[in-house]
C-alpha positions as CSV (number, residue, x, y, z in Angstrom):
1,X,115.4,84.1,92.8
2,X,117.1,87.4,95.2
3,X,118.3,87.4,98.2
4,X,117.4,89.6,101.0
5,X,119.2,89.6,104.1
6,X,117.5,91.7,106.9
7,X,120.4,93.7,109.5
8,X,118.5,96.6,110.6
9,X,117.8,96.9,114.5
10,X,119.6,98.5,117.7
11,X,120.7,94.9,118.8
12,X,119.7,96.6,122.4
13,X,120.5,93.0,123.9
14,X,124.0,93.0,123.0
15,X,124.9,96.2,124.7
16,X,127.2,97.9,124.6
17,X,128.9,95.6,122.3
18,X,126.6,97.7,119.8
19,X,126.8,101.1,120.9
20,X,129.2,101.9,118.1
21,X,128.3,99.7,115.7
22,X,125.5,97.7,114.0
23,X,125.1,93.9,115.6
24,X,125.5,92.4,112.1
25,X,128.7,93.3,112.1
26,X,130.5,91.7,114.8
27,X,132.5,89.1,114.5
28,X,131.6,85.6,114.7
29,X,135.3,83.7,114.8
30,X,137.5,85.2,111.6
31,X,134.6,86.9,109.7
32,X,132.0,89.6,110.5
33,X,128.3,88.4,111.3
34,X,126.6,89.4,108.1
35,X,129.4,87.5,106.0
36,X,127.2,84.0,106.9
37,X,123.7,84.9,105.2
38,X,125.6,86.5,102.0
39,X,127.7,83.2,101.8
40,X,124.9,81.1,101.7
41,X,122.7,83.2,99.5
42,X,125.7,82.5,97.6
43,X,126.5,79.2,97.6
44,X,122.6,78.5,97.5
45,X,123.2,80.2,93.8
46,X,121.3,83.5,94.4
47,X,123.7,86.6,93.7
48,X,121.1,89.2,93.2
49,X,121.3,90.4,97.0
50,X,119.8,93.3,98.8
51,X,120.7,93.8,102.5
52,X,118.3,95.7,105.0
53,X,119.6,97.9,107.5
54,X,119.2,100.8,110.1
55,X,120.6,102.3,113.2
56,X,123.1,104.9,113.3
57,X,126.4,102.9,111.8
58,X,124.2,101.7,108.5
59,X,127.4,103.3,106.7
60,X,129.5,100.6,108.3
61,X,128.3,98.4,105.7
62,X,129.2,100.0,102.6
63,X,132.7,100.4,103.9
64,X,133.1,96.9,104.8
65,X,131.2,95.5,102.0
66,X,131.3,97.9,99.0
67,X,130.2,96.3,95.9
68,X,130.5,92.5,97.2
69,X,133.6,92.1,95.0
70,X,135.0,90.0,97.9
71,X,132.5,87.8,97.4
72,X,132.9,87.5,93.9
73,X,129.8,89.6,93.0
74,X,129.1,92.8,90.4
75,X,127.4,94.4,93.3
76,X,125.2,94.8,96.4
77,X,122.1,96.3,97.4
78,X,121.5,98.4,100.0
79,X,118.5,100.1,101.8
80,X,117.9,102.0,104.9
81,X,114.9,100.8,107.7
82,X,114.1,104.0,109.4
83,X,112.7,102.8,113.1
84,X,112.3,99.4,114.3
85,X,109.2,98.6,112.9
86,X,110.0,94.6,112.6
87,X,110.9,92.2,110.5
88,X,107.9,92.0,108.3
89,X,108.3,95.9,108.1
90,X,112.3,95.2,107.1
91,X,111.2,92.9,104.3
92,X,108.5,95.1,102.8
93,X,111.8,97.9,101.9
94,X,112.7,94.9,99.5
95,X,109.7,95.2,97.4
96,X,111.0,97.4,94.2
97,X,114.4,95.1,94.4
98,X,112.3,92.0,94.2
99,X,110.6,92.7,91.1
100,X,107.7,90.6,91.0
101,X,109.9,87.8,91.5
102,X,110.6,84.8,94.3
103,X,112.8,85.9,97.3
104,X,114.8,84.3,99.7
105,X,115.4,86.0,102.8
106,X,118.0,85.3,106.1
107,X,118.0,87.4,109.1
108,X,121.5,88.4,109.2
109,X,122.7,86.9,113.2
110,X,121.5,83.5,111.5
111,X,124.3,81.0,111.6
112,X,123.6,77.8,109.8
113,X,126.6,74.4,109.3
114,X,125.8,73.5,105.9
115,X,123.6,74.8,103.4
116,X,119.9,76.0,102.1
117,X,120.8,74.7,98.6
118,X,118.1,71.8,98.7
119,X,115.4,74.1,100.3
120,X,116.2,76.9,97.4
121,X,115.8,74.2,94.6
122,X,112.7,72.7,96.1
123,X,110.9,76.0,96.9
124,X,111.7,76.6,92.9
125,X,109.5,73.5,92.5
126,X,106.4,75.1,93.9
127,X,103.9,77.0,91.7
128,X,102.9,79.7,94.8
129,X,103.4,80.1,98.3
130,X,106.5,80.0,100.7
131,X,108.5,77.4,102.6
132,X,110.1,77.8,105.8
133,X,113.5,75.4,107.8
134,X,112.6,74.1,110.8
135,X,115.1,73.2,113.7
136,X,115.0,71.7,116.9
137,X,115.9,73.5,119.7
138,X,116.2,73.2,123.6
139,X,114.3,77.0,124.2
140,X,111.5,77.1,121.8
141,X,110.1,79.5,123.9
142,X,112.6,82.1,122.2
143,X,111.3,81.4,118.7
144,X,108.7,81.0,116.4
145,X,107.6,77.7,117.2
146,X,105.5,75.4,114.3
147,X,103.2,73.1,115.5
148,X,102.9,69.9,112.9
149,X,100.0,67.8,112.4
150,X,99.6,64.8,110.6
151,X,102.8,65.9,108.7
152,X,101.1,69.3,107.7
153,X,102.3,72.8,108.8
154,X,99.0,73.8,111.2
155,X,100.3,76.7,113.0
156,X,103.3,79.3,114.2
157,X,103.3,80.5,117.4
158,X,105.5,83.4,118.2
159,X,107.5,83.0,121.6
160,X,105.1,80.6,123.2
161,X,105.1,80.1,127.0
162,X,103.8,76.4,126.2
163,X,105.6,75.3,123.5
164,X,103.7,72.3,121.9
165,X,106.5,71.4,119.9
166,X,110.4,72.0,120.2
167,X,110.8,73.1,116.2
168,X,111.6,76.5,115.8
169,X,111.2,78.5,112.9
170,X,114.7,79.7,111.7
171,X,115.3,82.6,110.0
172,X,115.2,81.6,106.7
173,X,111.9,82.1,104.7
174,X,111.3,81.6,100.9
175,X,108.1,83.6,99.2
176,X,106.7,84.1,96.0
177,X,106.1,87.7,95.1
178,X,102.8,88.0,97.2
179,X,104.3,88.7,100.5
180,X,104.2,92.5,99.9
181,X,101.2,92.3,99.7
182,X,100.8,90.1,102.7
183,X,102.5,92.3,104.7
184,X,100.6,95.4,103.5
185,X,97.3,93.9,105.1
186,X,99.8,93.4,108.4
187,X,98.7,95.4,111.7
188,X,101.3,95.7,114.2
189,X,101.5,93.2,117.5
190,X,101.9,94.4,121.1
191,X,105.1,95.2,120.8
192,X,104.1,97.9,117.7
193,X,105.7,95.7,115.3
194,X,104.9,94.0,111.8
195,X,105.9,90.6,112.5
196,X,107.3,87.9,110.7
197,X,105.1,85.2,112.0
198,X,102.0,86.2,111.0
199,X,103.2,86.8,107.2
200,X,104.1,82.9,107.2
201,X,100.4,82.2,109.2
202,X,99.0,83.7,105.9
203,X,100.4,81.5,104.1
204,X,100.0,78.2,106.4
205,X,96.4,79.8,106.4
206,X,96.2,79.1,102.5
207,X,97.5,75.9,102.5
208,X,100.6,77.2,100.6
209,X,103.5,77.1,102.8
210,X,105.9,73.9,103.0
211,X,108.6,73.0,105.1
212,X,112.0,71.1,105.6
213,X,114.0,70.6,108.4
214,X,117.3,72.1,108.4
215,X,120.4,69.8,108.1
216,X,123.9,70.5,110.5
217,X,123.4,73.2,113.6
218,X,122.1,76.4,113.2
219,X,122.2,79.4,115.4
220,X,120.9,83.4,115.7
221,X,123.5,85.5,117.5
222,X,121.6,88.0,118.9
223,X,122.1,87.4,123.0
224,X,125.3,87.5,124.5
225,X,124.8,83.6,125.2
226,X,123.5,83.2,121.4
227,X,127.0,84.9,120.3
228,X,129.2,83.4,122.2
229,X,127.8,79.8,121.1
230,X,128.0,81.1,117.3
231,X,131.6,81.6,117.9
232,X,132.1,78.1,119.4
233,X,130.1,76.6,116.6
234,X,132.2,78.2,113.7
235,X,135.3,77.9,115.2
236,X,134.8,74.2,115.9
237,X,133.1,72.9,112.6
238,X,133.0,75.8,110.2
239,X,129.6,77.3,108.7
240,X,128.2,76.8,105.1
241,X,131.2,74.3,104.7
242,X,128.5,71.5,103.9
């Protein structure tokens, strides 16, 4: 299985913390953003990584990064999202480095406590399809949100003003190799994006995706209030220590 972690964007909501640099890369506690998803990619076992960027300081990266020998790997990969044209636009850039095989992908403001090692070996159990870690939250309004039935997956709705349940989808997706080709039959939302939600509705459609609920706290960082409560978390209780 690779790894793809997707830090393109403007981060417009964390102005001007961003205006001269990329959102990834500022600092929760001791370590930069984008540190968390490669450390859990890691610890998960996947070392075969690919990050997804844009904006004007995509260079920032390599400098801070370089080959990942920090992180005790041979190397990085790196590719360049021209636009903002969403996440499910961000992922399709991964589609040579996947190479026809299963991917695991983290949006990089994603903080999680503990771990995605169970959901990695589980997802490795399934013939086809994609799983996704749910997490409940007190603003569901902000996220995906899945709506369970009977135990089953029914539906994701994206930033619902009625939440019917309080489990967001975090941003932490397994697929086999047929999302490219999910996303290829994508058409943008009203926001002119490719998005994220409706690649995991093709799934849920097909009866192939699964899901597990995500152990320890988790948090995105990509509001001022988001941030600030990332840098709380990890400098209370530490991230991917579990």
């Amino acid at each position: 299985m690779k790894g793809v972690i997707l830090a393109g964007g403007l981060g417009t909501r964390l102005s001007p913390l961003t205006k001269i640099t990329n959102k990834h890369l500022l600092p929760i506690y001791n370590k930069p953003m984008i540190y968390y998803p490669i450390e859990a990619l890691i610890k998960a076992g996947i070392t075969d990584i690919m990050v997804v960027t844009g904006g004007n300081h995509a260079g920032d990266f390599l400098r801070l990064m370089g080959n990942g020998k920090e992180f005790g790997l041979k190397h990085i990969n790196y590719t360049y999202q021209e636009g903002e044209g969403g996440i499910a636009d961000a992922l399709s850039l991964a589609e040579y480095f996947a190479e026809g095989e299963p991917i695991c992908v983290v949006l990089g403001d994603n903080i999680i406590e503990k771990n995605i090692i169970k959901a990695v070996k589980d997802f490795g159990g399934q013939k086809k399809g994609a799983k996704i870690l749910l997490k409940e939250v007190p603003d569901p309004e902000r996220f995906g949100v899945a709506e369970i039935v009977n135990g089953r997956l029914a539906n994701i709705v994206e930033k619902p003003r009625q939440p019917k349940s309080n489990l967001a989808v975090i941003g932490i997706y397994l697929y086999d190799s047929r999302v490219f080709d999910i996303v290829k039959t994508l058409k943008p939302s009203d926001r002119g994006e490719l998005e994220i939600t409706d690649v995991n509705n093709a799934y849920v459609r097909e009866g192939t995706m699964t899901w597990e609920m995500l152990q320890g706290w988790w948090t995105d960082a990509g509001t001022f209030e988001s941030l600030l409560r990332a840098n709380v978390l990890v400098a209370q209780t530490g991230a991917n220590n579990g």
